[in-house]
N, CA, C and O of each residue as an XYZ file, in Angstrom:
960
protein
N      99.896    140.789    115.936
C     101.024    141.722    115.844
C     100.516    143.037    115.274
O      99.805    143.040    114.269
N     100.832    144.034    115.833
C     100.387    145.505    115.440
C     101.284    146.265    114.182
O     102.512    146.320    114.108
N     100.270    146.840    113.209
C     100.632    147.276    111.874
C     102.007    147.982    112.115
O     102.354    148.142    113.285
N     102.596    148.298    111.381
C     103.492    149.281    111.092
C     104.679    148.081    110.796
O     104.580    146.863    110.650
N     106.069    149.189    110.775
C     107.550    148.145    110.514
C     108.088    147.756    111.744
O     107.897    148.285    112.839
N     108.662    146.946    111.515
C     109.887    146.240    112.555
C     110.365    145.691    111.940
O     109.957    145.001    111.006
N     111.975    145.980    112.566
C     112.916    145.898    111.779
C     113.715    144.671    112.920
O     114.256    144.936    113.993
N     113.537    143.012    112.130
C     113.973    142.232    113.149
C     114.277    141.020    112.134
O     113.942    140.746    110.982
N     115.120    140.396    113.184
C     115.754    138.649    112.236
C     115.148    137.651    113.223
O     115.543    137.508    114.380
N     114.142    136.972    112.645
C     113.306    135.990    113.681
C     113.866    135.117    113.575
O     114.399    135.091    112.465
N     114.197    133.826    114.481
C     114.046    132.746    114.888
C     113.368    131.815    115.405
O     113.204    131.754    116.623
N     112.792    130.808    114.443
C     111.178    130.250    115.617
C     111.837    128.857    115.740
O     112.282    128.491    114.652
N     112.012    128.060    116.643
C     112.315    126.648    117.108
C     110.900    125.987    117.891
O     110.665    124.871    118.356
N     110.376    126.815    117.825
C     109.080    126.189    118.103
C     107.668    126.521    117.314
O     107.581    127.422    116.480
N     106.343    125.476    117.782
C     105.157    125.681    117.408
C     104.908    127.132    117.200
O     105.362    127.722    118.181
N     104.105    128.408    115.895
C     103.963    129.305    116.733
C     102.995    129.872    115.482
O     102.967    129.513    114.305
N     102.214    130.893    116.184
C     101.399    131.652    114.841
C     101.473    133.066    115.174
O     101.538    133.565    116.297
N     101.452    133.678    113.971
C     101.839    135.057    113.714
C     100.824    135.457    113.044
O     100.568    134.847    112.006
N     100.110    136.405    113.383
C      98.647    137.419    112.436
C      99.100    139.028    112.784
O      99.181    139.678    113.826
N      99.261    139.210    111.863
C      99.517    141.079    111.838
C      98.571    141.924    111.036
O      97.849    141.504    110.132
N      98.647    143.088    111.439
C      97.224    144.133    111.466
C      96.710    144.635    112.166
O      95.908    145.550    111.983
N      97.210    143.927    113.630
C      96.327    144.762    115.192
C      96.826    145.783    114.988
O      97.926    146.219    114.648
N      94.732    146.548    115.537
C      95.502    147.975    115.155
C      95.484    149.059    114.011
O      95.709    150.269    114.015
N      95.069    148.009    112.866
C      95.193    148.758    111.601
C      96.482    148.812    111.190
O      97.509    148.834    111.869
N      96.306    148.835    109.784
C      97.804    148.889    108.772
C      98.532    148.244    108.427
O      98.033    147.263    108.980
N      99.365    147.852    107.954
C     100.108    146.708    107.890
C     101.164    146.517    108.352
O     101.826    147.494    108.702
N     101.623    145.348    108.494
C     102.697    144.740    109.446
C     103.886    144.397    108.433
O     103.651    143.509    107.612
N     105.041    144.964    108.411
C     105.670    144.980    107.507
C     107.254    144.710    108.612
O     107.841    145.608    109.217
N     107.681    143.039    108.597
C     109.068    142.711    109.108
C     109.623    142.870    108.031
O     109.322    142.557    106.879
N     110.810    143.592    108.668
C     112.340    144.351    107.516
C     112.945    143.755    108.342
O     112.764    143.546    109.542
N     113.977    143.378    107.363
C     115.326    142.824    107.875
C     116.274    143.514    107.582
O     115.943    144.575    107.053
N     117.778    143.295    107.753
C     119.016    144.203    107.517
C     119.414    144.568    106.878
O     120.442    145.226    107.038
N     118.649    144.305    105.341
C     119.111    144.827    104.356
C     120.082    144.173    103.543
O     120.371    142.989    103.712
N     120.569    144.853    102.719
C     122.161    143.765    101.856
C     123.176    144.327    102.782
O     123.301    145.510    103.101
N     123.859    143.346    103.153
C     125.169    143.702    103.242
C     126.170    142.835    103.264
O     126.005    141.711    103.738
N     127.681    143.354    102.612
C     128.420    142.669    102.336
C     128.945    141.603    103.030
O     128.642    141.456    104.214
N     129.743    140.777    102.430
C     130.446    139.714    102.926
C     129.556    139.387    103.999
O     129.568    139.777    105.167
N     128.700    138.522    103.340
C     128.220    137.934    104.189
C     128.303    136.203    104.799
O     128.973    135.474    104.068
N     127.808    135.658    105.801
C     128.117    134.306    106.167
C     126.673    133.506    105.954
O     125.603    134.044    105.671
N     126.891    132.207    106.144
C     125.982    131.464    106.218
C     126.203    130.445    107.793
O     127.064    130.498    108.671
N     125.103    129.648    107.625
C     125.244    128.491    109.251
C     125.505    127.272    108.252
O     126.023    127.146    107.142
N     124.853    126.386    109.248
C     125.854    124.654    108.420
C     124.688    124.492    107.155
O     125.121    123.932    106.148
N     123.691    124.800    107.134
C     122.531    124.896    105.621
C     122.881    125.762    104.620
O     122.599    125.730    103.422
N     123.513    126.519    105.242
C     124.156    127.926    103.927
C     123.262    128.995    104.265
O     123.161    129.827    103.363
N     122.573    129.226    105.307
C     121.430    129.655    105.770
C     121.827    131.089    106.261
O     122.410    131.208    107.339
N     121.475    132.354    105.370
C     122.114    133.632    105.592
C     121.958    134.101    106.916
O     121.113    133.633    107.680
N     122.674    134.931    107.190
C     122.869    135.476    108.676
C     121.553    136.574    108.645
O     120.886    137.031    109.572
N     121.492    136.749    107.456
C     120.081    137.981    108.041
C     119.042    137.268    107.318
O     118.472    137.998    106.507
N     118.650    136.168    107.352
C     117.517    136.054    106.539
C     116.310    136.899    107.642
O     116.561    137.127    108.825
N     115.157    137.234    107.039
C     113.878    137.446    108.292
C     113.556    137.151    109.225
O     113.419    137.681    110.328
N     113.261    135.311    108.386
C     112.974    134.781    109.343
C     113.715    133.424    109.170
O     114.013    132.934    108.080
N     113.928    132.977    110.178
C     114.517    131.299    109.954
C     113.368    130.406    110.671
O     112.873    130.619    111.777
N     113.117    129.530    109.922
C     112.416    128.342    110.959
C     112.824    127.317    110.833
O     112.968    126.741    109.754
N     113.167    126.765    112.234
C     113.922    125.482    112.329
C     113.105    124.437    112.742
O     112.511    124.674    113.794
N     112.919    123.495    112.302
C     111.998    122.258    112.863
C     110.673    122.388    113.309
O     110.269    121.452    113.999
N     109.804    123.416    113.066
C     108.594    123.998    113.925
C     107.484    124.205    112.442
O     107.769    124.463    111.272
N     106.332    123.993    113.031
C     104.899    124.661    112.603
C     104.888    125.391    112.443
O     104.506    125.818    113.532
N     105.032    126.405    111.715
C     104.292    127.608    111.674
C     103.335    128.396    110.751
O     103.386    128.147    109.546
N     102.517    129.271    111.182
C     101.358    129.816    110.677
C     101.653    131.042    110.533
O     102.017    131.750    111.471
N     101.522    131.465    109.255
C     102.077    133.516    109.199
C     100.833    134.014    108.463
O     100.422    133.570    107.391
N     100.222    135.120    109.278
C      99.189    135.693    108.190
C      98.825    136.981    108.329
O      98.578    137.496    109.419
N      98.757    137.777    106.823
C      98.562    139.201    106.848
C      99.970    140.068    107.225
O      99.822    141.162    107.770
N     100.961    139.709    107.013
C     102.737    140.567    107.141
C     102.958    140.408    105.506
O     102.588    139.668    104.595
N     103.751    141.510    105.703
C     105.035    141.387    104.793
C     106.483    141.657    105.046
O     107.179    142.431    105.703
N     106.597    140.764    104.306
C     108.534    140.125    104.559
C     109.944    140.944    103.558
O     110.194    140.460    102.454
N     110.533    141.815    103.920
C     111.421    142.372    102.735
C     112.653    142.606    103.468
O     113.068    142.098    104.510
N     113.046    143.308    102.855
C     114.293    143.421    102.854
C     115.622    142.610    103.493
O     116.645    143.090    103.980
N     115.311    141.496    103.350
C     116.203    140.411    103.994
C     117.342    139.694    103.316
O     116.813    139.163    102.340
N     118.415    139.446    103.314
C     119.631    139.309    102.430
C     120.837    139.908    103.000
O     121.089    140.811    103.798
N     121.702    138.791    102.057
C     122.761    139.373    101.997
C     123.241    139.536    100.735
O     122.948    138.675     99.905
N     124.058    140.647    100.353
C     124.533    140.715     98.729
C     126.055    140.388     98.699
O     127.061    141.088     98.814
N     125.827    138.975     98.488
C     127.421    138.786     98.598
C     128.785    138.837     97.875
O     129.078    138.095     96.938
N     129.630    139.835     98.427
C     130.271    139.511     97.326
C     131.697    139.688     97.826
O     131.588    139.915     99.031
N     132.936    139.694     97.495
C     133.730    139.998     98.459
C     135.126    140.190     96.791
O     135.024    140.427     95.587
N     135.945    139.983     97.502
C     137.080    140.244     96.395
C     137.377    138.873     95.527
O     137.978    138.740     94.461
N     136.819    138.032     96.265
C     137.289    136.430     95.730
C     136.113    135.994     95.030
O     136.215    135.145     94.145
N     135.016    136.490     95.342
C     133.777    136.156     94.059
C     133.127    135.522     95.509
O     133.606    135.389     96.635
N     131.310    135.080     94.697
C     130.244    135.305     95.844
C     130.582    134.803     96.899
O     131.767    134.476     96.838
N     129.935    134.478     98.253
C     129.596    133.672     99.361
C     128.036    132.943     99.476
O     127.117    133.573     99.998
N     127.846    131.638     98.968
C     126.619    131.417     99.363
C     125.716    131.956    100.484
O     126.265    132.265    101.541
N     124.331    132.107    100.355
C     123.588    132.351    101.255
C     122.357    131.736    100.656
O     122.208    131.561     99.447
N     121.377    131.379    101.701
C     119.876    131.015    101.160
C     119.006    131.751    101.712
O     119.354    132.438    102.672
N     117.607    131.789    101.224
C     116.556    132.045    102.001
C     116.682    133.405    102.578
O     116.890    133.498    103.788
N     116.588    134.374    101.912
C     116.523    135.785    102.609
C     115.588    136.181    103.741
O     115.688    136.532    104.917
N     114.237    135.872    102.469
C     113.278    136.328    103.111
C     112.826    135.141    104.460
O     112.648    135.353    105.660
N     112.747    133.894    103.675
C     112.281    133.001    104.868
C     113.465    131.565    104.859
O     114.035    131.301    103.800
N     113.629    131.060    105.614
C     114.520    129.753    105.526
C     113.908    128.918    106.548
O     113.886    129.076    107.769
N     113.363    127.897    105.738
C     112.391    126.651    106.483
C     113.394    125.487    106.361
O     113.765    124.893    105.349
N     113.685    125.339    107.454
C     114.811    123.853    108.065
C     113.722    122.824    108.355
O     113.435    122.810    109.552
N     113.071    122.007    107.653
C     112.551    120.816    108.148
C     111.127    121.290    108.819
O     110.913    120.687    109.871
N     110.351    122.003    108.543
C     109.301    122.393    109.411
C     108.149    122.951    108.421
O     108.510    123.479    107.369
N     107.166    122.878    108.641
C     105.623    123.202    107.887
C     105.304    124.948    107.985
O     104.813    125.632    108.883
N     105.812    125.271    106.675
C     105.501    126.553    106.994
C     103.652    127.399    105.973
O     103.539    127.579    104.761
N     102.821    127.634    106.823
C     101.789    127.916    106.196
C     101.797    129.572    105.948
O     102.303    130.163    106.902
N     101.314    130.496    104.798
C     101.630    131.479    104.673
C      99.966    132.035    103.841
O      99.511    131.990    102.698
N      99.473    132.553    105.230
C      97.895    133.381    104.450
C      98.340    134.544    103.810
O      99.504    134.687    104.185
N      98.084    135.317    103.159
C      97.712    136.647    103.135
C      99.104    137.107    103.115
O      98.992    138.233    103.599
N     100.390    136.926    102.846
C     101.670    136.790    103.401
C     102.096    137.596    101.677
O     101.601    137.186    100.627
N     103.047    138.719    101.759
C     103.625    139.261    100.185
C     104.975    139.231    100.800
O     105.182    139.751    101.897
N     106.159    138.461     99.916
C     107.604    138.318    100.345
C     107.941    139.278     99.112
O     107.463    139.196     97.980
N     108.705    140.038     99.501
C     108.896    140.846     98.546
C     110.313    141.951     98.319
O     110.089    143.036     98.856
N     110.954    141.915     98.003
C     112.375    142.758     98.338
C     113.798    141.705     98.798
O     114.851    141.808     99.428
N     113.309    141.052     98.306
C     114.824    140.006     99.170
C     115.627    139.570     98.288
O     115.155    139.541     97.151
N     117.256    139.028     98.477
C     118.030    139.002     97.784
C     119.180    137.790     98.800
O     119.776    138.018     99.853
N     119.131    136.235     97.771
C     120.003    135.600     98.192
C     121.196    134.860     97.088
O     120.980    134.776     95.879
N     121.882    134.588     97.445
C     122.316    133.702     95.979
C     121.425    132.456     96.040
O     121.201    132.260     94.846
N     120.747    131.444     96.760
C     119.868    130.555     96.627
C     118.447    130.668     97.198
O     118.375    130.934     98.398
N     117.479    130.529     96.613
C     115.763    131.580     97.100
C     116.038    132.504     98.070
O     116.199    132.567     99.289
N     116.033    133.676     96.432
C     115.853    135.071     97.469
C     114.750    135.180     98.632
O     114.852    135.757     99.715
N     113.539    134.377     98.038
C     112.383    134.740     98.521
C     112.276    134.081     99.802
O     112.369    134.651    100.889
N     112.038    132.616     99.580
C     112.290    131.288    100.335
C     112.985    130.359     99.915
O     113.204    130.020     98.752
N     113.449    129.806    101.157
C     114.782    128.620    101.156
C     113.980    127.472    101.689
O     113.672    127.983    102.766
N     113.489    126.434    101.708
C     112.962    125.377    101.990
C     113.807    123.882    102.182
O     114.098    123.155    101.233
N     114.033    123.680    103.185
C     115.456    122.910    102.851
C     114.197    121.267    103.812
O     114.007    121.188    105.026
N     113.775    120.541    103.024
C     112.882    118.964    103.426
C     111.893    119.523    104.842
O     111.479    118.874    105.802
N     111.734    120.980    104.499
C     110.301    121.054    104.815
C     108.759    121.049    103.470
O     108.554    120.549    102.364
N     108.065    121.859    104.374
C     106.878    121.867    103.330
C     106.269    123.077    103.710
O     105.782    123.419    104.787
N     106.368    123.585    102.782
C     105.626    125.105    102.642
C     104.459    125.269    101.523
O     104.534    125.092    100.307
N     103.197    125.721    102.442
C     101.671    126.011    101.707
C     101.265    127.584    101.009
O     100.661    128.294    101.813
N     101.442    128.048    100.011
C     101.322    129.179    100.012
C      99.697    129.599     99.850
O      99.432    129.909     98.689
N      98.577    129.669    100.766
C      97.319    129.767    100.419
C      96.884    131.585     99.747
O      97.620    132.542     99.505
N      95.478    131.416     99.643
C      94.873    132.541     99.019
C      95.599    134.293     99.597
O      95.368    134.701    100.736
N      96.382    135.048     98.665
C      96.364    136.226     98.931
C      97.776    136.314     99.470
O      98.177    137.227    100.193
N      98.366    135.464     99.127
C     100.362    135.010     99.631
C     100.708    135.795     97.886
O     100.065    135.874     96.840
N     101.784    136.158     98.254
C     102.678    137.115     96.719
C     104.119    136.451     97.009
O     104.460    136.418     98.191
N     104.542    136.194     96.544
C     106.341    136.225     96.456
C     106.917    137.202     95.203
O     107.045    136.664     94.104
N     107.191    138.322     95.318
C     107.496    138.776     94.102
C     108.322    140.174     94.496
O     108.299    141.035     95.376
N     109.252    139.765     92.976
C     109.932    141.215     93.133
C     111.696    140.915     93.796
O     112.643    141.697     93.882
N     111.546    139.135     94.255
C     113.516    139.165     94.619
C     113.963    138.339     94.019
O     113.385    137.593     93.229
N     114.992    138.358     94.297
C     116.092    137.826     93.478
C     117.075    136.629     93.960
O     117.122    136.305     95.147
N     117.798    136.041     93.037
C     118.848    135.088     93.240
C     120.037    135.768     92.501
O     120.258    135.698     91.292
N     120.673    136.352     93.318
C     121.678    137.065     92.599
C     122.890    137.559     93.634
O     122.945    136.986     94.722
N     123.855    138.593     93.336
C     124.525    138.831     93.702
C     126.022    139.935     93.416
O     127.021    139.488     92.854
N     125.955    140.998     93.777
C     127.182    141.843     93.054
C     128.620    141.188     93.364
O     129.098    140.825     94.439
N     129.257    141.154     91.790
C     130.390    140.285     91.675
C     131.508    141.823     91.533
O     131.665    142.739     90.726
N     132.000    141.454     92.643
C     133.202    142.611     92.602
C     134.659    142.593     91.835
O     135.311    143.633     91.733
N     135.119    141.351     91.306
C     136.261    141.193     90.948
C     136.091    139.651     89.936
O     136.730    138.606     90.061
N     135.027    139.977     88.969
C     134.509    139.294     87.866
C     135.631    137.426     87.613
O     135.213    136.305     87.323
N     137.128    137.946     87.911
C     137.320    136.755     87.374
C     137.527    135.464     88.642
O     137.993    134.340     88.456
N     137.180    135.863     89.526
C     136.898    134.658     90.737
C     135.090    134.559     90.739
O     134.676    133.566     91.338
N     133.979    135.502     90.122
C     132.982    135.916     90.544
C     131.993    135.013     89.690
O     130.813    135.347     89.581
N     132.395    134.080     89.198
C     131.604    133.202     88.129
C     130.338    132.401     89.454
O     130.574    132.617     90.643
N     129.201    131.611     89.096
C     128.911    130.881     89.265
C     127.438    130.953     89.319
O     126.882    131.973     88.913
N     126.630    129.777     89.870
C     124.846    129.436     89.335
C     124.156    130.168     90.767
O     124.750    130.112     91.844
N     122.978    130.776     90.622
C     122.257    131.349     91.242
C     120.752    130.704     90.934
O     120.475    130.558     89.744
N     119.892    130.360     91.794
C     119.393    129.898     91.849
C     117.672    129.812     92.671
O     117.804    129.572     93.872
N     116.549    129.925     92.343
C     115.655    130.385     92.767
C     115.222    131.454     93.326
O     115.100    131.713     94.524
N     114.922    132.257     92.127
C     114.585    133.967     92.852
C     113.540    134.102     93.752
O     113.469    134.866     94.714
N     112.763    133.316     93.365
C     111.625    133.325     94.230
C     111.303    132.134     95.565
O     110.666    132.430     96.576
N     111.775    131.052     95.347
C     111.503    129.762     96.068
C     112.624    129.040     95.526
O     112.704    128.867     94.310
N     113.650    128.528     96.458
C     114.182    127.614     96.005
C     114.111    126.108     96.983
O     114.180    126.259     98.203
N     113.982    124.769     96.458
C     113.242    124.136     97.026
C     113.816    122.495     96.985
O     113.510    121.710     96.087
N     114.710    122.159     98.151
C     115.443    121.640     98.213
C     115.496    120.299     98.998
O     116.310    120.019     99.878
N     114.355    119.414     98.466
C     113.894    117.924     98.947
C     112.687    117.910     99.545
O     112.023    117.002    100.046
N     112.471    119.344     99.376
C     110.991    119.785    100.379
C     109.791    119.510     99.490
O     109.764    118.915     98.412
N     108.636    120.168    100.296
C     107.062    120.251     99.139
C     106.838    121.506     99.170
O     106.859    122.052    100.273
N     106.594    122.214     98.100
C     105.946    123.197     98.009
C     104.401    123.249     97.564
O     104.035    122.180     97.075
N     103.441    124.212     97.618
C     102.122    123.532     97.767
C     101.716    125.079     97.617
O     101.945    125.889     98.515
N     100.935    125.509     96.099
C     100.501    126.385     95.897
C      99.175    126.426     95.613
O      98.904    125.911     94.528
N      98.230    126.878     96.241
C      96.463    126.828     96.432
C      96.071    128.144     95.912
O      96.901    129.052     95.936
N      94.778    128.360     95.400
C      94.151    129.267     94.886
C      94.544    130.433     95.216
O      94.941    130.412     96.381
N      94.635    131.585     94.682
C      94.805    132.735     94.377
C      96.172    133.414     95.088
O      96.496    134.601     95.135
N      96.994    131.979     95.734
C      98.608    132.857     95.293
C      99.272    132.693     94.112
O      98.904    131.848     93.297
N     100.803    133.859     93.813
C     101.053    133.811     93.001
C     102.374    133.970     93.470
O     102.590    134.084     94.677
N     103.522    133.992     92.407
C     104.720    134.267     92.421
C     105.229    134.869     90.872
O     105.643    134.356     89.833
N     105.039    135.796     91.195
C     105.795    136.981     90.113
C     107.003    137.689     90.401
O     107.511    137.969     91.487
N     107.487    138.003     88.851
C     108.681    138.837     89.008
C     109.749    138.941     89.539
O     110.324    139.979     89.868
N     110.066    137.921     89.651
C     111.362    137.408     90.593
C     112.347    136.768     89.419
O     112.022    136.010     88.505
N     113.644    137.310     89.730
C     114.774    136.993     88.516
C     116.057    136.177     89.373
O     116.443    136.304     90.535
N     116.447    135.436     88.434
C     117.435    134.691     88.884
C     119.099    134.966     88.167
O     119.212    134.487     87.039
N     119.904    135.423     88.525
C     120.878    135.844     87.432
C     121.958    137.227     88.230
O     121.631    137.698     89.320
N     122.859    137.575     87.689
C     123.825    138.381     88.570
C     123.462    139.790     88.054
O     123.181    140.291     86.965
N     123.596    140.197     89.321
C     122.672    141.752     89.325
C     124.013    142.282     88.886
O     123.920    142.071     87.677
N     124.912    142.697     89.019
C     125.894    143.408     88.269
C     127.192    143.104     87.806
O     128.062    143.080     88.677
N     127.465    142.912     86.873
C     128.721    142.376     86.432
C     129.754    143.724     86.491
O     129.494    144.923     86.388
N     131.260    142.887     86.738
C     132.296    144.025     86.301
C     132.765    144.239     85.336
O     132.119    143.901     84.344
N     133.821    144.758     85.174
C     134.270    145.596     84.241
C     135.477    144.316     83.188
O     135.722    144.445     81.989
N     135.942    143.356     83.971
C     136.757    142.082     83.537
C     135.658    141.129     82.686
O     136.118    140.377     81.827
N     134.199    141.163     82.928
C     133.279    140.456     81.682
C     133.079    139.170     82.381
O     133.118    138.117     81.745
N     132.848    139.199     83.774
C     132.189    138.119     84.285
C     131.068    137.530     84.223
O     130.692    137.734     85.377
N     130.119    136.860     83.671
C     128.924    136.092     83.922
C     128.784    135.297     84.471
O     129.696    134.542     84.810
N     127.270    135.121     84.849
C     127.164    134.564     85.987
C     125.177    134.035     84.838
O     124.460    134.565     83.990
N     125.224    132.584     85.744
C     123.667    132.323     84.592
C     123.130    132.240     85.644
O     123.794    132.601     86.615
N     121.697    131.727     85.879
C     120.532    132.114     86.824
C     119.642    131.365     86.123
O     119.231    131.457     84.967
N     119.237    130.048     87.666
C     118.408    128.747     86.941
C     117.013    128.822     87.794
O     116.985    128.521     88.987
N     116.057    129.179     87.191
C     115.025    129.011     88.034
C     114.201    130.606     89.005
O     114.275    130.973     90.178
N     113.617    131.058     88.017
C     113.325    132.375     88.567
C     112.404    132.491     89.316
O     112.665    133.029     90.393
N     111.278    132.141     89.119
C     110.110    131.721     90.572
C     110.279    130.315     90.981
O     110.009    130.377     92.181
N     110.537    129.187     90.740
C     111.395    128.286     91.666
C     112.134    127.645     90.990
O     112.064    127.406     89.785
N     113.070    127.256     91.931
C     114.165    126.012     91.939
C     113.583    124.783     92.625
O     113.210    124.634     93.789
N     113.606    123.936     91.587
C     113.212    122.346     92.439
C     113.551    121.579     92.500
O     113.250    120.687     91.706
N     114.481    121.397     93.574
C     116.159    120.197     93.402
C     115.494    119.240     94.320
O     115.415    119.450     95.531
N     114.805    117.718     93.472
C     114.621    116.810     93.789
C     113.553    117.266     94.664
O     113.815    116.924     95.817
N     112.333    117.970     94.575
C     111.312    118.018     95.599
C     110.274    117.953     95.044
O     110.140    117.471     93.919
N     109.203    118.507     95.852
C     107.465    117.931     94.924
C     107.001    119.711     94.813
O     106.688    120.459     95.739
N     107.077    119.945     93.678
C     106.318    121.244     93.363
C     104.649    120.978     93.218
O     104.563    119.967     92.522
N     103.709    121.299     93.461
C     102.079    121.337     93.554
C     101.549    122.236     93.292
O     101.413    122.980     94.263
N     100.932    122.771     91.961
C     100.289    124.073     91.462
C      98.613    123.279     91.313
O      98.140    122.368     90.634
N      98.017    124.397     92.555
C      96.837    123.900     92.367
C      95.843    125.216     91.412
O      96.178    126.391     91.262
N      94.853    124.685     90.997
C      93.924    125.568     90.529
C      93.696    127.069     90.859
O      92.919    127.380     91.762
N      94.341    127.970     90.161
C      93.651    129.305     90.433
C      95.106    130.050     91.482
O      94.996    130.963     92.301
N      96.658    129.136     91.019
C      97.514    129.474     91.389
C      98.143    130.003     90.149
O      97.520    129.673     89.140
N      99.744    131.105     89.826
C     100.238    131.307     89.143
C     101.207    131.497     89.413
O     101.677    131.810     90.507
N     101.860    131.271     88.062
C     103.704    132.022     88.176
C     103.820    132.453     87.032
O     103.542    131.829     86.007
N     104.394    133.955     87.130
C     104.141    134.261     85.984
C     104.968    135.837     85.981
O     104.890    136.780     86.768
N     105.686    135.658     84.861
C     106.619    136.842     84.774
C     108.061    136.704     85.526
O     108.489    137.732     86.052
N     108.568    135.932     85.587
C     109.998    135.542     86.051
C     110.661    135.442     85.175
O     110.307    135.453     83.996
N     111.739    135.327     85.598
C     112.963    135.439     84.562
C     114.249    135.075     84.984
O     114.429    135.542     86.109
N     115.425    134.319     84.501
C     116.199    133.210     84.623
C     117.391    133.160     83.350
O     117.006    133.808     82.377
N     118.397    132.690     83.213
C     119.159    131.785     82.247
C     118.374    130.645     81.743
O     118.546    130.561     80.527
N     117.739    129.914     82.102
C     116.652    128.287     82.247
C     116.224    128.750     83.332
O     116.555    129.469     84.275
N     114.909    127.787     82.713
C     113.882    127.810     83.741
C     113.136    129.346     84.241
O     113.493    129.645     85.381
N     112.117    130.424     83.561
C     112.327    131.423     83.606
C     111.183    131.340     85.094
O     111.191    132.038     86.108
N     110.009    129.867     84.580
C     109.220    130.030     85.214
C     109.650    129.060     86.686
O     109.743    129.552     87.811
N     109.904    127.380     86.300
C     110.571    127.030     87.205
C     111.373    125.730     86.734
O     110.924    124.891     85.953
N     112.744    125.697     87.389
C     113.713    125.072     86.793
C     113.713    123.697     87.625
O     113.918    123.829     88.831
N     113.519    122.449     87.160
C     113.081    120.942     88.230
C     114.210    120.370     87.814
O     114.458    119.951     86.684
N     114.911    120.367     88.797
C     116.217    119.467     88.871
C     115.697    118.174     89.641
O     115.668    118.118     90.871
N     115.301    117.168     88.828
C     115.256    115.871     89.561
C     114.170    115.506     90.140
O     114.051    114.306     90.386
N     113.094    116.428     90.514
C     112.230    116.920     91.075
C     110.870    116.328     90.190
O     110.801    115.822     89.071
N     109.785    116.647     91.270
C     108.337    116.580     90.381
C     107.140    117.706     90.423
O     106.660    118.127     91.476
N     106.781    118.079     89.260
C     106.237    119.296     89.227
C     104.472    118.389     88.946
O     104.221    117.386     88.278
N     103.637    119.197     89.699
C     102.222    118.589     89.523
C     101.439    119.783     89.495
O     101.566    120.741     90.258
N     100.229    119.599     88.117
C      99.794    121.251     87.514
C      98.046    120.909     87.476
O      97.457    120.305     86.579
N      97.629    121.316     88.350
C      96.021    120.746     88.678
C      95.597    122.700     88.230
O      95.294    123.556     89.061
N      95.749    122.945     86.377
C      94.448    124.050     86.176
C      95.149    125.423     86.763
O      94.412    126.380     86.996
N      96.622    125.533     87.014
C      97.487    126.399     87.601
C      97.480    127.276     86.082
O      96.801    126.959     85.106
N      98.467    128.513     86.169
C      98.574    129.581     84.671
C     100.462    129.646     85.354
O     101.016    129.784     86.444
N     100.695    129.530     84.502
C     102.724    129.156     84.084
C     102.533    129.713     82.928
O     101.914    129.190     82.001
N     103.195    131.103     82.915
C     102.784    131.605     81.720
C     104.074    133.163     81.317
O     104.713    133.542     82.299
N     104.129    133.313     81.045
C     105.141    134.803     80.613
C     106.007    134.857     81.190
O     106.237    136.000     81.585
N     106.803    134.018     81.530
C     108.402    133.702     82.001
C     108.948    133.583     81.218
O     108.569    133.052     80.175
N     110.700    134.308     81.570
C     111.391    133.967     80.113
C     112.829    133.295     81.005
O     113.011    133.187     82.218
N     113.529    132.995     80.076
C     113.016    132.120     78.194
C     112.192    130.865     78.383
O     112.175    130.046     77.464
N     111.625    130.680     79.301
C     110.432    128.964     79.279
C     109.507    128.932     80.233
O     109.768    129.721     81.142
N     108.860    128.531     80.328
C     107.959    128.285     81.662
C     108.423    127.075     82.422
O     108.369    127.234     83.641
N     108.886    125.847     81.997
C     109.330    124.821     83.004
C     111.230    124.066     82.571
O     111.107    123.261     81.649
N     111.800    124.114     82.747
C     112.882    123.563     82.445
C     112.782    122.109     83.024
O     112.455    121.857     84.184
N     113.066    121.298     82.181
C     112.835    120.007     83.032
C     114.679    119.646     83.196
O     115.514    120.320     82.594
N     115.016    118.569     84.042
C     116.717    117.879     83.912
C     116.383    116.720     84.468
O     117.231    115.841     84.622
């Protein structure tokens, strides 16, 4: 795929590999941006995420993924959405060289992983989105937000040398004027009942959350082979 932007909402239902850079420069898929009132499909699966992958293989290497989301919010308080940047339905998603970065869902801004398995190898970033959401009318606008960075939902996640996941917050980007809060569990991941895998010379680090700043394991199993979990607030692992 040839450097520069495109501005597109993928769908892959099949086998497929993606390498960007032909050409020179970088390959940078944008998606639609925030916008309101937004919907989900039968997964909760946002209408603009990037990319969706449904049941398929896939291989992504050398892109970056942003601006994908929806910011939901409406008069009655949020609308779920997942997976801005990526939403993996049951399928193996491998990610080289790959920075997700700019995205915004109420459940993994970054990635949505719903009993697939996603590899993040050497030179992959997730950093910089959010699990959040502008609450317009504070006293319907309550509720949990959840994996700013990865949220990870019966699936495997599988982090190998020299990726990382930074800076990703979980929590409501703007409250109103009625004194609504809203808490935020799990800032670089959410791990509801799945297998988290931090291998050697992987990190998370600098997230931030209600619990779980680094990653919040609901039920789940977290495995730490020599990984750095480190400057997240308020904890590095929340266990439940």
């Amino acid at each position: 795929m040839r450097g520069g932007t495109w501005n597109e909402n993928v769908v892959i239902d099949n086998d497929l590999t993606i390498i960007g850079g032909y050409g020179g420069g970088e390959t940078v898929i944008s998606g639609g941006g925030f916008v309101g009132y937004g919907t989900g499909d039968d997964y909760g699966i946002s209408d603009s995420s990037v990319f969706t992958i449904d049941h398929a293989d896939v291989l992504l290497t050398g892109l970056t993924i942003t601006h994908g989301g929806v910011s939901p919010f409406s008069e009655y308080g949020s609308v779920s959405t997942a997976g801005s940047g990526i939403s993996n339905i049951g399928g193996t998603l491998t990610l080289n060289d790959v920075t997700i970065t700019g995205n915004m869902a109420t459940y993994g801004g970054g990635i949505y992983n719903y009993q697939g398995t996603v590899i993040l190898n050497s030179g992959t970033s997730i950093e910089g989105n959010s699990a959040g959401f502008y609450s317009a009318i504070g006293e319907y606008g309550n509720g949990i937000l959840a994996g700013g960075g990865i949220y990870n939902n019966g699936g495997t996640i599988i982090m190998n040398e020299g990726s990382s996941i930074a800076y990703n917050t979980a929590g409501a980007i703007l409250a109103d004027t009625l004194g609504s809060t809203t808490s935020g569990q799990g800032g670089g991941i959410y791990n509801d009942h799945g297998t988290v895998t931090l291998n050697r010379g992987s990190s998370i680090t600098n997230n931030e959350a209600g619990l779980g700043g680094g990653i919040y394991n609901n039920g789940g199993t977290v495995n730490q082979y020599g990984s750095i979990v480190s400057g997240n607030i308020p904890d590095q692992i929340y266990n439940v």
